[in-house]
C-alpha positions as CSV (number, residue, x, y, z in Angstrom):
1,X,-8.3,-11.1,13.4
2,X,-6.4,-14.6,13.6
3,X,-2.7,-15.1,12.7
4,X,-2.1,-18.5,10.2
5,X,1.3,-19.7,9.9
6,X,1.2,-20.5,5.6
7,X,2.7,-18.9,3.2
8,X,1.1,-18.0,-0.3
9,X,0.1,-19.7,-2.7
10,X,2.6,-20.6,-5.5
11,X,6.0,-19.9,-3.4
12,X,8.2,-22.1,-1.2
13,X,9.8,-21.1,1.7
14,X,13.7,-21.8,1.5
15,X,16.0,-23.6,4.2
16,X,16.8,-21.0,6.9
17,X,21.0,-20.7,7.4
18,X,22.7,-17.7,8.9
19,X,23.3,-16.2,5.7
20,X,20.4,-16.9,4.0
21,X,17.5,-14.0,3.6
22,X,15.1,-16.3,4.1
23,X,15.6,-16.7,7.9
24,X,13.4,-13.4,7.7
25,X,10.5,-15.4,6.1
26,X,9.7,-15.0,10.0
27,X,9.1,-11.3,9.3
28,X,4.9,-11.5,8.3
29,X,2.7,-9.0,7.9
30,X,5.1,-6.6,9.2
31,X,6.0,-9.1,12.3
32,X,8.8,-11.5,12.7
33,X,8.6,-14.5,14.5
34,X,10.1,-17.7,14.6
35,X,13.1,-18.5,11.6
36,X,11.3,-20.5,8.5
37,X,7.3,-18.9,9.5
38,X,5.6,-16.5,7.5
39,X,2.1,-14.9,9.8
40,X,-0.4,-13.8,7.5
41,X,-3.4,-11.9,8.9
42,X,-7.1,-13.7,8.3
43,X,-9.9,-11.2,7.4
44,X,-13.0,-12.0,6.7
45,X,-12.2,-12.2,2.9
46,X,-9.8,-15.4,4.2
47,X,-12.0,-17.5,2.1
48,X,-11.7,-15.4,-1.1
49,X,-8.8,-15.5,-3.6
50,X,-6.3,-13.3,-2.5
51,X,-5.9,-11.5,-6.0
52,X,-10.0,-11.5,-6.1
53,X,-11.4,-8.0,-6.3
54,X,-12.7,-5.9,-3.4
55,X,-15.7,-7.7,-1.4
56,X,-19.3,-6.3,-1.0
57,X,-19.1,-6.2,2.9
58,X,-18.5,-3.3,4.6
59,X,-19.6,-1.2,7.7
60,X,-20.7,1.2,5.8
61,X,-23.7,-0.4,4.3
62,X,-26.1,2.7,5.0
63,X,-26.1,5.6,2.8
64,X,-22.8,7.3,2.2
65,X,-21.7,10.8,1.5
66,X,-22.8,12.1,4.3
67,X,-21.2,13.9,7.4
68,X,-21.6,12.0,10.6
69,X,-20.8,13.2,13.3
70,X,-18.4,11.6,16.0
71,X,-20.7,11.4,18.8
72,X,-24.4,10.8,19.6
73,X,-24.8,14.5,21.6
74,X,-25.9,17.5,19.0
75,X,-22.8,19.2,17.1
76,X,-23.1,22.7,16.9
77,X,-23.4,24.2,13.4
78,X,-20.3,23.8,10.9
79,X,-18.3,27.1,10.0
80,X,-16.1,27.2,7.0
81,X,-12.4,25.9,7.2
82,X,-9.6,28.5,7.3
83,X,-7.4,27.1,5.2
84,X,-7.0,29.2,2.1
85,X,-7.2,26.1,-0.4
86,X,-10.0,25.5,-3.0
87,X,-12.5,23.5,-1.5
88,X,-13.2,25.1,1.6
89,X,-14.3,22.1,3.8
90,X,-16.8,22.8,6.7
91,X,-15.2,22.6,9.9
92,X,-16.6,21.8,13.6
93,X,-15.4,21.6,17.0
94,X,-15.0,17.7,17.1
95,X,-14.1,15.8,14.5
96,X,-17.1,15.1,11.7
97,X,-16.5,11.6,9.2
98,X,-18.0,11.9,5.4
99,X,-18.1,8.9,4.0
100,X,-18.6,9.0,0.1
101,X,-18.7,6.0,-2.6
102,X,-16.3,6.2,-5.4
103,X,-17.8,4.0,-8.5
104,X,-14.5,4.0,-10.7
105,X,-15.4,1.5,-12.8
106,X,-12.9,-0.7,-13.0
107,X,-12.5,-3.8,-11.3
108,X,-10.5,-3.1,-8.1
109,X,-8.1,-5.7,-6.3
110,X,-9.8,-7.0,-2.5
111,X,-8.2,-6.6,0.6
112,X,-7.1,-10.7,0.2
113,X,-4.9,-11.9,3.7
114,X,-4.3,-8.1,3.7
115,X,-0.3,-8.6,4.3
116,X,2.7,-7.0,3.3
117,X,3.0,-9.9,0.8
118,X,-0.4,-9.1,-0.8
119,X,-1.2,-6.2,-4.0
120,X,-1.8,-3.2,-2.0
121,X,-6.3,-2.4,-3.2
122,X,-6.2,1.6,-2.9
123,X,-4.1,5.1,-2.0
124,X,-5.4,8.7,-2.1
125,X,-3.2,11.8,-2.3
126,X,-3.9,15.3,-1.7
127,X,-3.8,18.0,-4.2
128,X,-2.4,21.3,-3.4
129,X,-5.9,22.6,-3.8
130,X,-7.8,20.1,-1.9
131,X,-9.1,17.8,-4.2
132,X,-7.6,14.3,-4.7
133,X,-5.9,11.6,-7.0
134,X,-7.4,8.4,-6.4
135,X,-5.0,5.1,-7.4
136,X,-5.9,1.5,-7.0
137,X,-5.0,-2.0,-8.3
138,X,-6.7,-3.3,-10.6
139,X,-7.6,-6.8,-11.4
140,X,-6.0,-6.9,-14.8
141,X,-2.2,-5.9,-14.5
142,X,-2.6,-2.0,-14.3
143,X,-2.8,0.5,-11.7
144,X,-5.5,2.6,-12.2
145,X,-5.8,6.7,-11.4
146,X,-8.4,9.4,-11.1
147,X,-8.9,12.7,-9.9
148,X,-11.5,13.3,-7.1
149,X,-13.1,16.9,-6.8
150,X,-14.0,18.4,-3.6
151,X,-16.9,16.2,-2.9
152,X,-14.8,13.1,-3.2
153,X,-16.5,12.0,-6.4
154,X,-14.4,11.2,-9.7
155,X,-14.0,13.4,-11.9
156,X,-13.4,12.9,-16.0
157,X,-11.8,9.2,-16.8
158,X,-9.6,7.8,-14.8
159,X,-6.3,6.3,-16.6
160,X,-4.1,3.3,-16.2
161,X,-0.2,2.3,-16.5
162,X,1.3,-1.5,-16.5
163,X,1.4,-2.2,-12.9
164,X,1.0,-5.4,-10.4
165,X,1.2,-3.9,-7.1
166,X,0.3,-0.4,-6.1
167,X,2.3,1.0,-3.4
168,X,1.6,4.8,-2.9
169,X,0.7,7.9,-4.7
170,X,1.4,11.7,-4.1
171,X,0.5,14.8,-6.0
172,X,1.3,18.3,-6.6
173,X,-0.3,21.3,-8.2
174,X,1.5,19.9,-11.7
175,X,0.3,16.2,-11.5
176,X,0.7,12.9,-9.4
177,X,3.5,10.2,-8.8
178,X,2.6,6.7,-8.3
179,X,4.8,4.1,-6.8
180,X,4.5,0.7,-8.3
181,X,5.6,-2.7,-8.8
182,X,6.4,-4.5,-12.7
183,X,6.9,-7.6,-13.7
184,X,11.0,-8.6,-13.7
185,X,13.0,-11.4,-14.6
186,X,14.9,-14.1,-11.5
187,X,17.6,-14.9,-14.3
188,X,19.6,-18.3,-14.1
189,X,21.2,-17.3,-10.5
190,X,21.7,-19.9,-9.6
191,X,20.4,-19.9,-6.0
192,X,21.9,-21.8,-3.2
193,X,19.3,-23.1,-2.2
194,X,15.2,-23.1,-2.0
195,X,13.2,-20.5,-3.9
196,X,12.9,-16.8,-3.6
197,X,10.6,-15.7,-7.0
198,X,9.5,-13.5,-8.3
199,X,12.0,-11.0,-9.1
200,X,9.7,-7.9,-9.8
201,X,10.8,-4.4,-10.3
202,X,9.5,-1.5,-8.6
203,X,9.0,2.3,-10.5
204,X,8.3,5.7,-10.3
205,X,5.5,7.1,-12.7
206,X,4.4,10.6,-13.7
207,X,1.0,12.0,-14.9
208,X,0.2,15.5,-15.5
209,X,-3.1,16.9,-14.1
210,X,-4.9,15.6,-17.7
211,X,-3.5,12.1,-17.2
212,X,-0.9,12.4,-19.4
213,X,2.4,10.2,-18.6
214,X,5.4,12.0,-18.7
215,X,8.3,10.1,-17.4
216,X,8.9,6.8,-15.6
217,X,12.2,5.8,-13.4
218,X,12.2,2.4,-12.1
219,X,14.5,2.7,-8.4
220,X,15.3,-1.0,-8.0
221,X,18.6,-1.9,-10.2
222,X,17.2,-4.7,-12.4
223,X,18.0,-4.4,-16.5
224,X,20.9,-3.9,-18.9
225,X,21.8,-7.3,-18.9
226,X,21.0,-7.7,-14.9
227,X,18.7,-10.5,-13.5
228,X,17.5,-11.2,-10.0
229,X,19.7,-13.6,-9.5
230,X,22.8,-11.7,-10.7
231,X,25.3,-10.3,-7.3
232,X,24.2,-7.3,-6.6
233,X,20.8,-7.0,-7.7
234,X,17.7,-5.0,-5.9
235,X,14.4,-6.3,-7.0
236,X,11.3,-6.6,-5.6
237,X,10.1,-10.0,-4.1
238,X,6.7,-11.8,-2.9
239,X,6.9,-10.1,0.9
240,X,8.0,-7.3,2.9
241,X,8.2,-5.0,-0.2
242,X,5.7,-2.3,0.5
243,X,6.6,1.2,-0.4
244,X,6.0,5.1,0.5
245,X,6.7,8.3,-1.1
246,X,7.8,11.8,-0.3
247,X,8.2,14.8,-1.7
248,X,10.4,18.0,-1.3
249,X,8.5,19.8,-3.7
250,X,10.9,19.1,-6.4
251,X,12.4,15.8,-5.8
252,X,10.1,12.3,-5.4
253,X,11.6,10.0,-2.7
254,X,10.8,6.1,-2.6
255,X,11.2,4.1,0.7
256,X,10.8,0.8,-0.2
257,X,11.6,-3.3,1.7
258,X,13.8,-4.9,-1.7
259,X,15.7,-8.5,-1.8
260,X,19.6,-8.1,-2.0
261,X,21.3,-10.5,-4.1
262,X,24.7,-11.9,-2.2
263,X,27.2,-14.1,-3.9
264,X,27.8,-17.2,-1.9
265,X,30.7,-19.0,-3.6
266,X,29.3,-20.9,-6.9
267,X,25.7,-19.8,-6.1
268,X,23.8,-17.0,-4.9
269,X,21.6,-16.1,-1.3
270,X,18.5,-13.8,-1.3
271,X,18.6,-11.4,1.6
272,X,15.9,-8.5,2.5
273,X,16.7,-5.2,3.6
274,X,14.8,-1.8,2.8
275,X,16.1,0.8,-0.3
276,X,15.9,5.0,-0.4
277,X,16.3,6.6,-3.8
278,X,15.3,10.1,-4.7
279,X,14.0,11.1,-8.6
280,X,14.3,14.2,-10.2
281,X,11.1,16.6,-11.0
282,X,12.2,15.4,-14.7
283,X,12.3,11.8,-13.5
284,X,16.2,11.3,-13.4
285,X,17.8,9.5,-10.8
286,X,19.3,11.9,-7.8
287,X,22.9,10.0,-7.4
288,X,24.5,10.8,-4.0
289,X,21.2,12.2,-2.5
290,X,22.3,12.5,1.6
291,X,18.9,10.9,2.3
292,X,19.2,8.2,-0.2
293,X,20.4,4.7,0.7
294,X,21.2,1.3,-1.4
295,X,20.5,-0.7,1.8
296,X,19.1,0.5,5.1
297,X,17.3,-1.9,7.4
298,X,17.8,-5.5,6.9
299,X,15.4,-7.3,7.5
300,X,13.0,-4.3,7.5
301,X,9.2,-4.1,7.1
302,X,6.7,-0.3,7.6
303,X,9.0,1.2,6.0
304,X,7.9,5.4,6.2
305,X,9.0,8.2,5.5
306,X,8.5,12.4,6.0
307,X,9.3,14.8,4.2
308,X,11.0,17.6,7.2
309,X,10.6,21.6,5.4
310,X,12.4,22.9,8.7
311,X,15.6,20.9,8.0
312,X,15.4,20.2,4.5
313,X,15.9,16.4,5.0
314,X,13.5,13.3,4.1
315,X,13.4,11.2,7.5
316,X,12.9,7.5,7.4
317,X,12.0,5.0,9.9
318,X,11.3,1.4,9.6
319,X,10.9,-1.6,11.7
320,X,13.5,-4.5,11.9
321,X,14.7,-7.8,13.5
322,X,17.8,-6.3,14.1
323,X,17.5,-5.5,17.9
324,X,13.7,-6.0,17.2
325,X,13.2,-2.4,17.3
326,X,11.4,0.7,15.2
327,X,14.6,2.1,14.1
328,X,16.1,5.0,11.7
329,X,18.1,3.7,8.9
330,X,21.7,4.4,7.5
331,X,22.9,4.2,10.1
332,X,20.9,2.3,12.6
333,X,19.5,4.5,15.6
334,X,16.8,2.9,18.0
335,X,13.6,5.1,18.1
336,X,11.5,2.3,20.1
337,X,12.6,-1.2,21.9
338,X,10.4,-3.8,21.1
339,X,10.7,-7.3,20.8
340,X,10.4,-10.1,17.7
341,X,7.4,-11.7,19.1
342,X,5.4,-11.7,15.5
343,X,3.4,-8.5,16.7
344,X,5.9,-5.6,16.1
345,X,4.2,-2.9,13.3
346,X,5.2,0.4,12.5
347,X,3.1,2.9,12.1
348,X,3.1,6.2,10.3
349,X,5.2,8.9,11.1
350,X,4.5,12.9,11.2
351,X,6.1,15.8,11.8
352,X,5.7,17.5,15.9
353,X,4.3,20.5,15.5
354,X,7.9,22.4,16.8
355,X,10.8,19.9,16.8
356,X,10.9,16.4,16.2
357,X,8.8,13.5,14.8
358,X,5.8,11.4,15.9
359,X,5.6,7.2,15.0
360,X,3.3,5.2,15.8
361,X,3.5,1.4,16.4
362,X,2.2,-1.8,18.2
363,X,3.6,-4.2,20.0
364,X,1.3,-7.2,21.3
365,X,-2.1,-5.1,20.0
366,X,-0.9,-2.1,22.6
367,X,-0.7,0.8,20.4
368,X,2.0,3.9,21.4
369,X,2.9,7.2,20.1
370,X,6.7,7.8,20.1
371,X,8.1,11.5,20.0
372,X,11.7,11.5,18.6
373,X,13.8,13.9,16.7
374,X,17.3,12.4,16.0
375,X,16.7,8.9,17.1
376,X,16.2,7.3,20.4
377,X,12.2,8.7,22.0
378,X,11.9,11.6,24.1
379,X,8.5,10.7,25.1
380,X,6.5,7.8,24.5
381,X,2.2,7.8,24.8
382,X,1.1,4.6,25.6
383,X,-2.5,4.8,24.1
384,X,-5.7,3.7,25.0
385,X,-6.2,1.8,21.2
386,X,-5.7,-1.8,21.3
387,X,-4.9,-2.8,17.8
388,X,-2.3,-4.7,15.3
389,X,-1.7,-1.6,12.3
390,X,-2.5,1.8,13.9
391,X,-2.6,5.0,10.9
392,X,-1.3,8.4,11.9
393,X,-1.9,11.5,10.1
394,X,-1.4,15.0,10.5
395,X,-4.6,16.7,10.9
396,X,-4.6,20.6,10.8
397,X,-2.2,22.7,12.7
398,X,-0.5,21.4,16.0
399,X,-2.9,18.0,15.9
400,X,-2.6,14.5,14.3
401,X,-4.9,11.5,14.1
402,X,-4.6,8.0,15.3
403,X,-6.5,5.7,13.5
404,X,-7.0,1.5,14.2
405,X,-9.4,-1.4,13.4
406,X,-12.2,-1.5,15.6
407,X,-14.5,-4.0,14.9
408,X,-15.8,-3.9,11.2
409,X,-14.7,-0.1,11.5
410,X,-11.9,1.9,12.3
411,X,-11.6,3.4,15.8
412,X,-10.3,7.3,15.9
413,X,-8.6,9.4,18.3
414,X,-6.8,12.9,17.9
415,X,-3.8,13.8,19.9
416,X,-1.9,17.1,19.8
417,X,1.5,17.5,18.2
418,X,3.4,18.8,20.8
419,X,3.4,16.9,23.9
420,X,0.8,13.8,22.4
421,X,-2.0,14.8,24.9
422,X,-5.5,13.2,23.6
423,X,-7.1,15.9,22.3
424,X,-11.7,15.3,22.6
425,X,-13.6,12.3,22.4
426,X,-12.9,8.5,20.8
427,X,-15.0,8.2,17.2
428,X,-15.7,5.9,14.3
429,X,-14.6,6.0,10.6
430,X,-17.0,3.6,9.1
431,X,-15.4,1.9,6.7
432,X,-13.1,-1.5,6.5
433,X,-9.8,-1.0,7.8
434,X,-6.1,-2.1,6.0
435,X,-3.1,-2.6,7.7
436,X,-1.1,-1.4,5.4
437,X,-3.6,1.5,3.6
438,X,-2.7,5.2,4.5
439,X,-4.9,8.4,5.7
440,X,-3.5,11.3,3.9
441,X,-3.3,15.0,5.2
442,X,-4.8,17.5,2.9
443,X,-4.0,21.6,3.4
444,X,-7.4,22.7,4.8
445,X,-6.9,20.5,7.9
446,X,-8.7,17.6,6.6
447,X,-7.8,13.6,6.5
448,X,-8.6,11.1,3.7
449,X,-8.8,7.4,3.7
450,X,-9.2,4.8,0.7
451,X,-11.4,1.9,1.5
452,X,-13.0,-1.1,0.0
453,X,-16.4,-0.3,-1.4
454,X,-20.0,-1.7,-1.5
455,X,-19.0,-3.5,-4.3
456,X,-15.8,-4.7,-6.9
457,X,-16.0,-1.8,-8.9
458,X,-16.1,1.1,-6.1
459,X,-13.7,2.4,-3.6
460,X,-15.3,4.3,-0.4
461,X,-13.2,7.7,0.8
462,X,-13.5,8.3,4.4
463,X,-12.6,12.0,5.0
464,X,-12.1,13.3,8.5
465,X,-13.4,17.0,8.4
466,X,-11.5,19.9,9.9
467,X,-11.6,20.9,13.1
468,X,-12.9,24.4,13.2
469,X,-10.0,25.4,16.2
470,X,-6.9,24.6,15.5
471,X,-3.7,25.9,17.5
């Protein structure tokens, strides 16, 4: 993968001054470099449209649905997973990949420059059971959603809602939440300067388990006679606006990048920070949630975010140009040093199996695992993986999963929760990778990933199978 210093099509960067949010246009694809530069990513869909649809190539052009195992040597005979949950996955000593082809007919959105700036293609989220919902952008201004059974394959029709930009989706035995971006309006402003359009709006949505809406709450501030370009305003913007979500069991929690609208005398400045709010199970705003924030990082891009059972708190982290660090928010606390060099990521974060949190992130393609549990690392894994946007996952009891691009594949490693000790043997996932897609955890000690498909009208679910000791 190359780095290209061009922004998109159809926006202008504006002058850089000190107060000005656009001195983080050096922020790209999660990176920041120098004051005025966006880095966009090249794939090898570079030469595509980067709103086209999903591209036919893909490393996994041999059959799919099948369970492959990790490594060449025999692998002894599969024994059923112990996890109490519906589908019972077949488990095995070292991790096994099942890769199946999801033909959701429907257009889907490609991978593009595959930045932070770009329509997110795909997310998967686990059901309580162990099936899935599947979610993806579609090419015609909705965001799409199906339910996956245990085989990975869609089941009844999937359903759509007004939507430009997917951003995540999570699920519970009731139904699924889906994080997404709408169309807004920039307003008169005026602005002091440049161009900082469009001013987009970003929204929970609820289905129940027959894809029934029941309730939307947008979390960015825009409406009731407020435009983008109104003091005070949170919208969404054209880059570092990505988005994950949480839940308590109750309450949905959005972490999201959003622009910050600043008077400046007669006119107003864009900056960019990141924005926590929490919605009700009935789809009301939680007001003076602890967790929740108007503006944490600034300028901030991988924003995550965990939901912690054993102290009843959602824990973000994100990364940022302040201090050039991987950092948790409101207040600022340095996890990780790193260094504004246009190669800082953040990973995903998980919880340790005891106390604490794992994150992972890169700096310069060297990919490390970073133990913390209030805020600056106890223990940091410098990995073997070489790579640009390294996944982690929790996978089963006391282990996660480290995931990065590999070629035309992804590259896989597990470590173990406690102390981040590399637990087997490197494998493959064979599908396309996305820096900014997500592996989700699933209750029977499984991992999913949404993919691009063989063609524009399929999506490809790599499934990590349980391992069959866990401990």
């Amino acid at each position: 993968m190359t780095a290209s210093h061009e922004p998109p099509r159809g926006h202008r960067a504006r002058p850089g001054n000190r107060r000005r949010l656009l001195i983080a246009a050096a922020l790209a694809v999660a990176a920041v470099t120098a004051v005025g530069a966006v880095v966009w990513v090249a794939t090898p869909d570079d030469a595509a449209d980067a709103h086209g649809t999903a591209g036919t190539g893909s490393p996994a052009a041999g059959p799919v649905a099948t369970a492959t195992p990790s490594a060449a040597r025999p692998t002894p005979t599969p024994t059923p997973s112990p996890s109490a949950t519906g589908c019972a996955r077949a488990a095995s000593p070292r991790p096994v990949v099942r890769v199946t082809e999801v033909k959701v007919g429907s257009r889907v959105t490609g991978y593009g420059r595959e930045g932070d700036t770009e329509p997110l293609p795909m997310a998967v989220a686990a059901r309580p059971d162990g099936t899935s919902w599947l979610a993806w952008t579609g090419t015609d201004s909705r965001i799409h959603l199906a339910r996956l059974g245990c085989d990975d394959r869609m089941t009844g029709k999937a359903v759509s809602v007004a939507g430009i930009d997917l951003q995540d989706v999570q699920a519970d035995a009731g139904g699924v939440v889906v994080l997404l971006t709408r169309r807004g309006s920039c307003g008169s402003g005026p602005l002091c300067g440049g161009s900082s359009s469009p001013c987009n709006t970003m929204h929970l949505v609820r289905f129940d388990n027959d894809g029934r809406q029941l309730w939307e709450r947008q979390v960015t501030n825009l409406g009731g006679g407020r435009a983008g370009y109104d003091p005070g305003a949170r919208f969404v913007w054209w880059y570092q606006h990505h988005g994950r979500l949480a839940t308590d069991g109750k309450n949905w929690a959005a972490y999201f990048g959003v622009a910050i609208t600043v008077k400046n005398g007669a006119c107003v400045d864009i900056h960019e920070g990141d924005r926590m709010q929490v919605v009700s199970g009935s789809g009301a705003l939680v007001g003076g949630h602890r967790d929740s924030f108007e503006v944490g990082c600034s300028h901030s891009w991988t924003t995550r975010i965990v939901w912690d059972p054993r102290t009843s708190r959602f824990v973000t982290v994100c990364a940022t140009d302040n201090g050039c660090r991987i950092a948790r928010p409101n207040p600022y606390r340095t996890v990780a040093k790193g260094t504004c060099d246009g190669t800082l990521f953040g990973g995903d974060l998980v919880l340790a199996r005891t106390k604490g949190y794992w994150t992972a992130w890169s700096q310069g393609g060297q990919v490390r695992l970073e133990h913390f549990t209030t805020g600056a690392s106890d223990d940091t894994v410098r990995t073997a993986a070489r790579g640009a946007h390294p996944h982690l996952v929790g996978y089963g009891t006391g282990h996660m999963l480290l995931a990065w691009e590999s070629g035309a594949a992804l590259a896989a490693q597990v470590y173990d929760t406690t102390g981040g000790k590399a637990v087997g043997d490197r494998f493959t996932v064979g599908v396309r990778d996305h820096g900014y897609q997500a592996f989700k955890a699933y209750a029977d000690g499984s991992a999913a990933y949404p993919a691009a498909g063989a063609g524009n009208t399929s999506i490809r679910v790599a499934r990590v199978m349980p391992l069959a000791t866990v401990g």
